[in-house]
C-alpha positions as CSV (number, residue, x, y, z in Angstrom):
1,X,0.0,0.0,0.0
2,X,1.5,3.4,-0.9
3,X,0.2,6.7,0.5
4,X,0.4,10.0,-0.1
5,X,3.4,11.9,-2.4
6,X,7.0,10.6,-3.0
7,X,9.1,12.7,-0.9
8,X,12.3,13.8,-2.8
9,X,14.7,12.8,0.3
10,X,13.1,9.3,0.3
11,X,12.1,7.9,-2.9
12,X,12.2,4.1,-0.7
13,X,10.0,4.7,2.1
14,X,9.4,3.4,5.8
15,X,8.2,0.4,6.1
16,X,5.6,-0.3,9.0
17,X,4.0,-3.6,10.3
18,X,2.8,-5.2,13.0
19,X,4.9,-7.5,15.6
20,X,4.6,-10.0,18.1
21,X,6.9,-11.9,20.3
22,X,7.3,-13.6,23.8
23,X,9.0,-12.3,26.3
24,X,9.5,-13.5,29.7
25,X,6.3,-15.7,29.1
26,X,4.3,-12.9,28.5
27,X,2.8,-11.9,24.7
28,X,4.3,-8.5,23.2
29,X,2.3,-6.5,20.5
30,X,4.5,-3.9,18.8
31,X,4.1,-1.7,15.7
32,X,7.9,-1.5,13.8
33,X,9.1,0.3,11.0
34,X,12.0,0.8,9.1
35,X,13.8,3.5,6.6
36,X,14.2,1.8,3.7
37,X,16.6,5.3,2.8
38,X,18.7,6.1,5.4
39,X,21.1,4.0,7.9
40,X,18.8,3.8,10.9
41,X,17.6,0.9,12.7
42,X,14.0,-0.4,13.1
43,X,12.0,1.3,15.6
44,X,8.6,0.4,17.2
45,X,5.9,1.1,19.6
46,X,4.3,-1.1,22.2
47,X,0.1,-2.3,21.0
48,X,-2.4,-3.9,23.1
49,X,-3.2,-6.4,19.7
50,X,-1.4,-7.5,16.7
51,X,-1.8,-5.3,14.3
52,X,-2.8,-6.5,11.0
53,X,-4.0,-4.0,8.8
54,X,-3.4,-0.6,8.7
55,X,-5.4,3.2,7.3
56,X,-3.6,6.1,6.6
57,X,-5.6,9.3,7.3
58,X,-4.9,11.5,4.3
59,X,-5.2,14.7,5.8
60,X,-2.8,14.1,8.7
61,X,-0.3,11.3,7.0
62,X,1.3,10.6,10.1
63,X,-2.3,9.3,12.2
64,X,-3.4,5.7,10.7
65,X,-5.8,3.4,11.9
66,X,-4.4,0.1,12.9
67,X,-6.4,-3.0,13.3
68,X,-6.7,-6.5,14.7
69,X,-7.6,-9.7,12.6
70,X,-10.2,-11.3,14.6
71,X,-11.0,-9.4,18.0
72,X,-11.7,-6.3,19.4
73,X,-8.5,-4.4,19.4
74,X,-8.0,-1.1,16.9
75,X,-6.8,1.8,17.7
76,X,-5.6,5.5,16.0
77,X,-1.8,5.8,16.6
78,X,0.9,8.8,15.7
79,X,3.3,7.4,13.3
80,X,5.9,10.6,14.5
81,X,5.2,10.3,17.9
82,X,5.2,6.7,18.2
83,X,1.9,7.2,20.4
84,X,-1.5,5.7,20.9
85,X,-3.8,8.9,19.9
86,X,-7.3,6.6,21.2
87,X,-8.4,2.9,21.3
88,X,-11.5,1.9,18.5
89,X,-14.3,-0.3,20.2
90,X,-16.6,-2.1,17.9
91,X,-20.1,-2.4,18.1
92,X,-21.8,-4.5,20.0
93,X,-21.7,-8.3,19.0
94,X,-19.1,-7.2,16.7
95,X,-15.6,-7.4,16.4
96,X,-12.6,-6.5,14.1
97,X,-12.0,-8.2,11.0
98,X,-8.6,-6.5,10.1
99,X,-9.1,-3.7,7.8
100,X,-10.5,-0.1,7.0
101,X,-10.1,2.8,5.6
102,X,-10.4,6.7,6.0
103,X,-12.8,8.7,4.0
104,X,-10.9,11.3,1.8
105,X,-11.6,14.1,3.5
106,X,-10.3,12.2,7.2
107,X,-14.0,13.0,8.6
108,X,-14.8,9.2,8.7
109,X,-13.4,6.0,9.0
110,X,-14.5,2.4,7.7
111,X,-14.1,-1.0,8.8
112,X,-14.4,-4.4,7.9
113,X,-16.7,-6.7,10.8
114,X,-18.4,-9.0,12.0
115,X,-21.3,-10.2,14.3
116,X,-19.4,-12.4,16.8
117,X,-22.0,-15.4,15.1
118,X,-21.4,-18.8,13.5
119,X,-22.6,-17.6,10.5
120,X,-19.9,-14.4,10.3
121,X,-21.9,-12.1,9.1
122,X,-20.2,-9.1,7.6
123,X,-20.7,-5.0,8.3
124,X,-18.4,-2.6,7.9
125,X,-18.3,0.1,10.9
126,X,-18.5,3.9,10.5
127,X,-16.6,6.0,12.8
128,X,-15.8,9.6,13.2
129,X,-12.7,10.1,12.1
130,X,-11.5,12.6,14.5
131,X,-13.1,11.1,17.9
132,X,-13.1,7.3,17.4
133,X,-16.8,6.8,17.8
134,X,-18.8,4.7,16.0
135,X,-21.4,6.6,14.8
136,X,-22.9,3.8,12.3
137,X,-23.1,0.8,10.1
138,X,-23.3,0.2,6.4
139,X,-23.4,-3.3,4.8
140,X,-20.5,-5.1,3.7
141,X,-22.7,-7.4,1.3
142,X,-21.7,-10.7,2.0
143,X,-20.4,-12.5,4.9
144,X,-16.9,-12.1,6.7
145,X,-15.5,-9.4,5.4
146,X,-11.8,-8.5,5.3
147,X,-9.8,-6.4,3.0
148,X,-11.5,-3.2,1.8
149,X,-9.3,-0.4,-0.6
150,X,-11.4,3.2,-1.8
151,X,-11.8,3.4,-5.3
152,X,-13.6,6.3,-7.8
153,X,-12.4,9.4,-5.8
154,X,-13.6,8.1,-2.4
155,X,-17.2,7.5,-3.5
156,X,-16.6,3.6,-3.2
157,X,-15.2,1.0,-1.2
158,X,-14.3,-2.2,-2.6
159,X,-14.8,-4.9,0.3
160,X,-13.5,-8.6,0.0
161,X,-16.1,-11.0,1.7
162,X,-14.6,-13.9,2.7
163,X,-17.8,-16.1,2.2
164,X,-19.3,-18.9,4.2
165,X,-17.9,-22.2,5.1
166,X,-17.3,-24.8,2.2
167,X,-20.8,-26.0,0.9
168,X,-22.6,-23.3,2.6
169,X,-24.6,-20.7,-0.2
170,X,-22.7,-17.6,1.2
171,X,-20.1,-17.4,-1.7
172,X,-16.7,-15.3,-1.5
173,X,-17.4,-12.2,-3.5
174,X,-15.9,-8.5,-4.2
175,X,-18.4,-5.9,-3.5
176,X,-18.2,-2.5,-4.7
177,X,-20.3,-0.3,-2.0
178,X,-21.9,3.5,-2.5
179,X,-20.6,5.0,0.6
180,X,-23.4,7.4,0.5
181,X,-26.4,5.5,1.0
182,X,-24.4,1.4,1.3
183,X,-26.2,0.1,-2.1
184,X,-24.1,-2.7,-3.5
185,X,-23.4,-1.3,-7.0
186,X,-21.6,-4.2,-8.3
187,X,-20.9,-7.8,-6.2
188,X,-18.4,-10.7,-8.2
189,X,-18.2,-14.2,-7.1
190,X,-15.1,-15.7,-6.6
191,X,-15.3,-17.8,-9.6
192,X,-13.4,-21.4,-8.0
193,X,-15.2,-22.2,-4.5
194,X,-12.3,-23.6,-3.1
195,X,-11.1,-20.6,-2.1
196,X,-12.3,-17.5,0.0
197,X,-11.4,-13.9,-0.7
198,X,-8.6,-12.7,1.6
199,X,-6.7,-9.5,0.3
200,X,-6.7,-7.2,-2.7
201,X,-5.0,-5.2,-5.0
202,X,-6.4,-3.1,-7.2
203,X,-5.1,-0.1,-9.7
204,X,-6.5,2.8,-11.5
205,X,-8.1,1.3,-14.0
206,X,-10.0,-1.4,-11.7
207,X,-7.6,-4.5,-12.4
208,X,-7.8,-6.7,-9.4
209,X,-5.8,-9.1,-8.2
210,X,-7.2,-11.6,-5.3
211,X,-5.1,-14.2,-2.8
212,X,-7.1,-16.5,-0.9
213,X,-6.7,-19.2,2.0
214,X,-8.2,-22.3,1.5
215,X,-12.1,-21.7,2.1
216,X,-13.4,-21.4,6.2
217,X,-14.3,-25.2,7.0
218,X,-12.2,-27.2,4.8
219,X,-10.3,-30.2,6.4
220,X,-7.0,-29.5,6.9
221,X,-6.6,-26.3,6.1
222,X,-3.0,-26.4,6.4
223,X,-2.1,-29.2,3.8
224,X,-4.4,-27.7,1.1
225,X,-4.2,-25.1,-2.0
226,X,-4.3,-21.3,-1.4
227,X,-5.6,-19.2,-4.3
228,X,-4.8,-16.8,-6.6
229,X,-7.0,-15.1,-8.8
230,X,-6.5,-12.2,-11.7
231,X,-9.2,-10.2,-12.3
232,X,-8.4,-7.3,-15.4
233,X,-11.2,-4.9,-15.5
234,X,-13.5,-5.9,-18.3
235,X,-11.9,-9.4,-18.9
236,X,-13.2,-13.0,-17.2
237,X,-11.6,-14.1,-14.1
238,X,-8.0,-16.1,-14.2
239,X,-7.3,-18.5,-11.1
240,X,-3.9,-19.3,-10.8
241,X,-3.5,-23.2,-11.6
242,X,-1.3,-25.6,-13.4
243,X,-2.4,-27.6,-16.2
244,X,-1.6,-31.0,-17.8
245,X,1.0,-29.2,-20.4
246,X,2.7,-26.6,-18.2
247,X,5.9,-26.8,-17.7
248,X,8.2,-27.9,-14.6
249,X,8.6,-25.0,-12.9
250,X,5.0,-23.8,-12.9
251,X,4.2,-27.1,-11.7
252,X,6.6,-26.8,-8.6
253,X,5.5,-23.1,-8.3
254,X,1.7,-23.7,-8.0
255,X,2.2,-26.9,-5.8
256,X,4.2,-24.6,-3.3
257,X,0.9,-22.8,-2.8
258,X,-0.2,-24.7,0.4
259,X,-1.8,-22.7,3.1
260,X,-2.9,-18.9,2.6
261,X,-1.7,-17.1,-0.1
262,X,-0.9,-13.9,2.1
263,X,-0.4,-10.9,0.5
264,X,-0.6,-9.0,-2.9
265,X,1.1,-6.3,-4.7
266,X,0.5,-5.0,-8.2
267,X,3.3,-3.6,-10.1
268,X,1.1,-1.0,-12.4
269,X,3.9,-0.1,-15.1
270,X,4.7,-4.0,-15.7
271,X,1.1,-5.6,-14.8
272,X,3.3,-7.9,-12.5
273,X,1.5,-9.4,-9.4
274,X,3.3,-10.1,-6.3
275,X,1.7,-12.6,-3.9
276,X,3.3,-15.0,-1.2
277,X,2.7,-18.0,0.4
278,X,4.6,-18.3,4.1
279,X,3.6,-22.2,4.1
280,X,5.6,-23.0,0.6
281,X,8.1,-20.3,1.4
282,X,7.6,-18.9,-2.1
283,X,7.6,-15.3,-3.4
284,X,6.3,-15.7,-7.0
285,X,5.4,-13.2,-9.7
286,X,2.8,-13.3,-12.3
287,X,1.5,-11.6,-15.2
288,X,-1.7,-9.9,-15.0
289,X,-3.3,-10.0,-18.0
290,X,-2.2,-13.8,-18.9
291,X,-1.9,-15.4,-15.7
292,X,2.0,-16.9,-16.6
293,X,4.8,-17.1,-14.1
294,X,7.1,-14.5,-14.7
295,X,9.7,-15.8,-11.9
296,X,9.5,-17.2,-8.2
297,X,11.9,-16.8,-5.3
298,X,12.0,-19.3,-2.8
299,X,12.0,-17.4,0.6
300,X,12.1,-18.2,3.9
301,X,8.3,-17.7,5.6
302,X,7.5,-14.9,3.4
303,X,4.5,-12.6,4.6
304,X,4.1,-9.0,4.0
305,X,4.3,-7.4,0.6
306,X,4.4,-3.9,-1.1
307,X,6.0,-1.7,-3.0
308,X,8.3,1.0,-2.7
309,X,7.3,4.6,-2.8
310,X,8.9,5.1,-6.0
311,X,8.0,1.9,-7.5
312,X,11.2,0.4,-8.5
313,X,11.0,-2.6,-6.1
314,X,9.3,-4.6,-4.2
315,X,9.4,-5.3,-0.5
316,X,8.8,-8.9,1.1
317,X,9.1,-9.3,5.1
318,X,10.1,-12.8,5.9
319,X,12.1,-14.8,8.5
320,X,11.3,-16.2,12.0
321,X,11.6,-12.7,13.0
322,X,10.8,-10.5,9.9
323,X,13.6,-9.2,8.1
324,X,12.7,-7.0,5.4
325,X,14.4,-7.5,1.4
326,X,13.5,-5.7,-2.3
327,X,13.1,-7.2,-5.3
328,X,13.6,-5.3,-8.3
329,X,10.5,-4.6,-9.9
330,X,11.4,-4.8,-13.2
331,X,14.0,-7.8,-13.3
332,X,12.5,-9.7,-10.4
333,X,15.9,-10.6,-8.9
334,X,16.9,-9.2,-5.5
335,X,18.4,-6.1,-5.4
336,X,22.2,-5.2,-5.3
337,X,22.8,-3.6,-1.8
338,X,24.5,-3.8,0.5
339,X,22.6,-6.4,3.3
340,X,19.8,-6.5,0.9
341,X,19.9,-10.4,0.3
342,X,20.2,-11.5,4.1
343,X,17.8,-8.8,4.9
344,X,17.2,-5.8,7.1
345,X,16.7,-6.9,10.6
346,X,13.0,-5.0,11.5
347,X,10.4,-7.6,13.5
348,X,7.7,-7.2,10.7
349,X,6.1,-10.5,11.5
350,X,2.6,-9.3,10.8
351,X,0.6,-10.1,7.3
352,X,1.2,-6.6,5.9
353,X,3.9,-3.9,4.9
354,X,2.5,-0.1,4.8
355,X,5.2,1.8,2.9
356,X,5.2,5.6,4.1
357,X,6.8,8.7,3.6
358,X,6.3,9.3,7.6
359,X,9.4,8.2,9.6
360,X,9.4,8.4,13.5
361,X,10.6,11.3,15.3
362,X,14.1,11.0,16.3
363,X,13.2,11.7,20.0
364,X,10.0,9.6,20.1
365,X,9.9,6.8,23.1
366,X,10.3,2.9,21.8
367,X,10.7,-0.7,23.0
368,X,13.5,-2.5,23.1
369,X,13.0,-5.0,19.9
370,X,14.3,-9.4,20.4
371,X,16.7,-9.1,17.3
């Protein structure tokens, strides 16, 4: 996720995620970054969750919204000051489902829910953006929602919905939602039900690109296929598979897709998606408009991944204890610096890289790190 302008002094960015580590027997929650640009080390700021997904308010880039996966912990933090500004606190018989996002304008703030039920059903929570309250609810039109991004000047959020369990009607689906009055203007099915719908990326143009975990319900999870699906705007749907005739190394690629297929990034000037699987320890690259493997890393428990504020690279966290590496974005090989292949020692062992242009003071307070 990028935010905001490039600023000249650094064209890289910070990198921010969300932490977690033992200490003493006891369960730490951190928030850590990283300046991609200049010799520091990785800072980071003590949580009451782990923080999964983040919002950047875009009148005041250095307050975001950082949110749980499944719980009730959220909260509005100062990137600068390294700060909690005020805890979130979902409705009732709701809790957090990971992601949201700030109205353009910073007066509101949305995020994906749902009712603490067997049957997961979705909402996405309106709060003022200034105070924290919840002040509402819109629909997120299917069940569990996740991953949400603003499209069409703000007028629209695009919400994932997980789905319901395997067998169950509820199906995955991508809905696009009038943020004015919550009518679904457009909803698309995830077109192979194995799968559910877990994060997005999507461009200018509307070109999505989906990764999945295997679908809530089936049996071991953990041994079977995670998904990828290409979605150009206009054109059908493309899940990532390998057929009778491919050759070797999409075979091995697309078997390495056990477990969730994390996260996504989409490389507008190449139409190159990004998308890892921690399980398989692969970081593999595909092309948009075809589906064909462009190249594949195999990486230690990749999990977050972005790009950098200029776009010439991409950025994968992975590790036991989340180092951070680029790959360039045009030759998909790692980058030549300095430290770059064995990685940048940071504690990013969250699902998700925000790439900033807001760095943390150099007198804000932070916790001693385990690296």
């Amino acid at each position: 996720m990028n935010v905001g302008p490039v600023h000249p002094d650094a064209p890289l960015g910070v990198v921010w995620a969300g932490s977690a580590w033992r200490s003493e027997g006891t369960q730490v929650f951190a928030l850590v970054s990283r300046d991609l640009d200049r010799e520091h080390g990785p800072r980071a700021m003590a949580l009451d969750f782990f923080g999964h997904g983040f919002a950047v308010d875009p009148t005041e880039p250095a307050r975001a919204a950082v949110f749980e996966k499944h719980g009730p912990g959220a909260a509005i933090v100062d990137l600068r000051r390294l700060a909690c500004v005020m805890p979130l606190r979902p409705g009732p018989d709701r809790e957090f489902y990971g992601h949201g996002a700030f109205s353009r304008d910073g007066a509101l703030l949305f995020a994906t829910e749902i009712v603490k039920d067997p049957q997961r059903r979705g909402a996405l929570g309106v709060y003022d953006g200034r105070t924290g309250a919840r002040v509402g609810e819109l629909p997120s039109g299917g069940v569990a929602p996740h991953d949400c991004a603003l499209v069409d000047e703000g007028r629209v959020l695009v919400v994932g919905n997980g789905g319901g369990a395997l067998g169950q009607p509820e199906p995955p689906c991508v809905c696009w939602i009038d943020l004015a009055d919550g009518r679904v203007l457009e909803r698309r099915a995830l077109p192979d039900a194995r799968f559910d719908v877990g994060h997005l990326a999507i461009d200018a143009a509307g070109d999505l690109a989906i990764v999945s975990a295997p679908r809530f319900g089936t049996p071991q999870p953990e041994r079977a296929r995670g998904g990828l699906t290409l979605w150009p705007r206009g054109a059908a749907a493309r899940t990532i598979d390998a057929d009778a005739g491919d050759d070797a190394l999409r075979h091995e690629t697309v078997a390495a897709m056990i477990g969730e297929t994390l996260s996504v990034a989409l490389h507008e000037p190449t139409r190159t998606v990004a998308s890892t699987n921690p399980q398989g320890h692969l970081l593999a690259f595909w092309d948009l408009d075809t589906g064909a493997l462009r190249a594949r890393l195999r990486v230690p428990n990749p999990r977050g991944v972005a790009l950098t504020r200029d776009g010439s690279a991409y950025v994968v966290s992975f590790g036991v204890f989340g180092k951070l590496s680029r790959v360039d974005a045009h030759t998909l090989r790692p980058v030549d610096a300095p430290g770059n292949r064995d990685g940048l020692p940071t504690g990013a062992t969250g699902s998700h890289l925000l790439v900033h242009h807001v760095a943390p003071a150099a007198d804000a307070p932070v916790i001693a790190l385990p690296l």
